[in-house]
C-alpha positions in Angstrom: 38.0 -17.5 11.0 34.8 -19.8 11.9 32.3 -18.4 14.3 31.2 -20.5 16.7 27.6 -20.2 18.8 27.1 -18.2 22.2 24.6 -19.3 25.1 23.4 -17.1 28.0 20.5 -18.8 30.1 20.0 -22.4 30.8 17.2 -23.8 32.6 15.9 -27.6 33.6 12.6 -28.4 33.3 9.8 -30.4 31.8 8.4 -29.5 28.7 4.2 -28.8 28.4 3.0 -28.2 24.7 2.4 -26.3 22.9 5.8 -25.6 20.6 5.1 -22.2 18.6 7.2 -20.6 15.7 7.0 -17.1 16.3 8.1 -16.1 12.9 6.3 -15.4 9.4 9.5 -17.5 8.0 8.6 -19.7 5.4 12.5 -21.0 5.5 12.4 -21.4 9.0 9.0 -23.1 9.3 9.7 -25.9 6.8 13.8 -26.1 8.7 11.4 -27.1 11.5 8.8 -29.4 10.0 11.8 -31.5 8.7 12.3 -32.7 12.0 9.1 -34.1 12.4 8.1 -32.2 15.3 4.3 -30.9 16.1 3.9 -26.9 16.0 2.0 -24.2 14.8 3.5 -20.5 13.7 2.3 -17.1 14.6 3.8 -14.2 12.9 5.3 -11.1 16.0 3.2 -8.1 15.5 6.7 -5.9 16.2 8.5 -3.1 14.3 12.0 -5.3 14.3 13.4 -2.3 12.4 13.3 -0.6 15.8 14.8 -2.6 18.0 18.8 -2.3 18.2 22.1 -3.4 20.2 24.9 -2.8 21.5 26.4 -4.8 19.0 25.3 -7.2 15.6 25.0 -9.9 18.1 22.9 -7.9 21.1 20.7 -6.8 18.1 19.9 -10.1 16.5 19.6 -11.8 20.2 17.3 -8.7 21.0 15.1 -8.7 18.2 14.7 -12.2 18.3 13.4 -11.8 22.8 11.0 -9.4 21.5 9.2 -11.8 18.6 9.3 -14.7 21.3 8.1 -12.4 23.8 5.4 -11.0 22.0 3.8 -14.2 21.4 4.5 -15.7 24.6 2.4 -13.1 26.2 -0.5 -14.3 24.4 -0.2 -18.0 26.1 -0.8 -19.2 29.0 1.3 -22.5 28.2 4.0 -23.6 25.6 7.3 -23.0 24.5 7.6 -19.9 21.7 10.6 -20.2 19.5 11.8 -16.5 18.1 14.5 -15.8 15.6 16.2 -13.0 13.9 19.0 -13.4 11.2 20.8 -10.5 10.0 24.0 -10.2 7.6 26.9 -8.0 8.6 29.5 -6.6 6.0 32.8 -5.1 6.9 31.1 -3.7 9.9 27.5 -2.9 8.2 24.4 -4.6 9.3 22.9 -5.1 5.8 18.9 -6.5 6.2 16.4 -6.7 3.5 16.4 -4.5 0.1 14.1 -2.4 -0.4 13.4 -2.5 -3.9 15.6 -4.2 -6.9 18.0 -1.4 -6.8 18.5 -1.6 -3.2 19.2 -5.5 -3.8 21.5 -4.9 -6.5 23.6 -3.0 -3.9 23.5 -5.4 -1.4 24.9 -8.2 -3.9 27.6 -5.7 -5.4 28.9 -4.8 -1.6 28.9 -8.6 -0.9 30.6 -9.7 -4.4 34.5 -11.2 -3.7 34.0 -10.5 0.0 33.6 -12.6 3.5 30.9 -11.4 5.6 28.7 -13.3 8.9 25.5 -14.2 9.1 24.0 -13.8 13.2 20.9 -15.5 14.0 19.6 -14.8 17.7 17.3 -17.8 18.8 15.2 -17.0 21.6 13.0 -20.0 23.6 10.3 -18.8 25.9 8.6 -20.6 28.4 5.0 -18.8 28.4 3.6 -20.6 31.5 7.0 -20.1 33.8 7.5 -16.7 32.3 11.5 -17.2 31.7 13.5 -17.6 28.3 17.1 -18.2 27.4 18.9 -16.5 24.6 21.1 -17.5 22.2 23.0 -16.7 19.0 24.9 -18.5 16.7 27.3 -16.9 13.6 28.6 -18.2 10.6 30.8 -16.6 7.8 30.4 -16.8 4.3 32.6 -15.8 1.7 30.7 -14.8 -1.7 32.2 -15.2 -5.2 33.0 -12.2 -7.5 29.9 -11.6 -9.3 29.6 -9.7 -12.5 27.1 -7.2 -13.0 25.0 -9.3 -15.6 25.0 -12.0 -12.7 23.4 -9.5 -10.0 20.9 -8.3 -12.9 20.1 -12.0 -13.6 19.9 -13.1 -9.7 17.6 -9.6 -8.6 15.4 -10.3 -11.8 14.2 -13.9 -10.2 12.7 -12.0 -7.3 14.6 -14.4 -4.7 16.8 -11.8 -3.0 13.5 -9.4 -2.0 12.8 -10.9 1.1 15.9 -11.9 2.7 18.8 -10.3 4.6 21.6 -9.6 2.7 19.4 -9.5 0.0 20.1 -13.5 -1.4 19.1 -17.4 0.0 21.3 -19.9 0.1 19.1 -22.3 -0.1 18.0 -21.1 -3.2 19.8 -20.2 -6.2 21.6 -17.7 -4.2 23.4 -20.9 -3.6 25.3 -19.7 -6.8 27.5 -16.8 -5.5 28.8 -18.5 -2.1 31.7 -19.7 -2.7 32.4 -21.4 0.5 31.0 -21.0 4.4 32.6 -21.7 7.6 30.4 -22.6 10.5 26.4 -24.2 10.6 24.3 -23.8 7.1 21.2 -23.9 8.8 22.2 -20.3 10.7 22.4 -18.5 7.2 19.0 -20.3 6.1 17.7 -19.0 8.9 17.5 -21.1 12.3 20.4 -23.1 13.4 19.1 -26.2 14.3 21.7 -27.5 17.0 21.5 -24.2 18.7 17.8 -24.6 18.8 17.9 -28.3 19.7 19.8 -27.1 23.0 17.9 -24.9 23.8 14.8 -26.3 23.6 16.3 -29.4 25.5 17.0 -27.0 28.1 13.0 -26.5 28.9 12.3 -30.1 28.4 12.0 -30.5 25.2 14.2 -33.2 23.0 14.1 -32.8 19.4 16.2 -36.1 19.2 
């Protein structure tokens, strides 16, 4: 099965600078300089762990209103970008290890199995005070790892800071076998989704 994006709000309107990455992301901040577009980043000062859902989806599109939010209250001006990317596993949100055993976990659940990764986008428009939400899912189907592998992968350091404990654009490109829907979500900002949005306030990436 692919998994396919969902949209809530649209709005019309003309875009006034500036464009802010509210995100600590180094993934996401150079998936956004590759475009060429101006923008600065400033990290959400939010406890994302608290913020829930009714569902993987509500959670991710949640946490991802808060971080734009945040920021957006510190404007006067500008369009703030938020995002939140979480992995689900037959049913289990799985977000970042906690230490190398915690990682090793995470990689041993996901070994031989599909599971999706949700990224909520969130756009706010700081001066008009509105936003639309959005979130897009992909699935990925992981190869059967061996234990040595998970050892090997944990010891590089790569899976610490990641949900679902590995990076696909990394050389946690090694255990996916295959994915079905937009790499960009599972790096971390899917970059169609965003260019809609954005277009939405004004702004066109293309």
């Amino acid at each position: 099965m692919c998994y396919n994006r969902r949209m809530d709000k649209q709005f019309d309107g003309g875009f006034t600078g500036p464009l802010v990455l509210a995100s600590g992301s180094p993934r996401r901040r150079r998936l956004l300089a590759e475009l060429g577009v101006e923008f600065r980043t400033v990290v959400p000062q939010i406890d994302e762990q608290s913020i829930t859902g009714p569902s993987p989806q509500g959670m991710a599109r949640e946490r991802a209103r808060r971080k734009a939010e945040v920021v957006a209250e510190t404007l006067n001006q500008g369009l703030v970008i938020g995002a939140d990317t979480i992995v689900v596993c037959e049913g289990r949100v799985l977000g970042k290890p906690r230490d190398a055993a915690d990682a090793r976990r995470l990689l041993a659940l996901l070994s031989g199995r599909a599971h999706r990764v949700i990224t909520g986008v969130c756009v706010w428009d700081a001066g008009a005070r509105r936003y639309a939400v959005a979130h897009e899912e992909t699935e990925v189907v992981f190869c059967r790892l061996e234990p040595e592998e998970i050892e090997r992968y944990v010891a590089t350091g790569e899976p610490m800071d990641k949900a679902g404990a590995y990076g696909i654009q990394g050389r946690g490109a090694l255990l996916v076998e295959r994915i079905c829907g937009d790499y960009f979500n599972v790096v971390g900002l899917p970059l169609v989704l965003l260019a809609r949005l954005l277009k939405d306030f004004g702004l066109r990436l293309l």
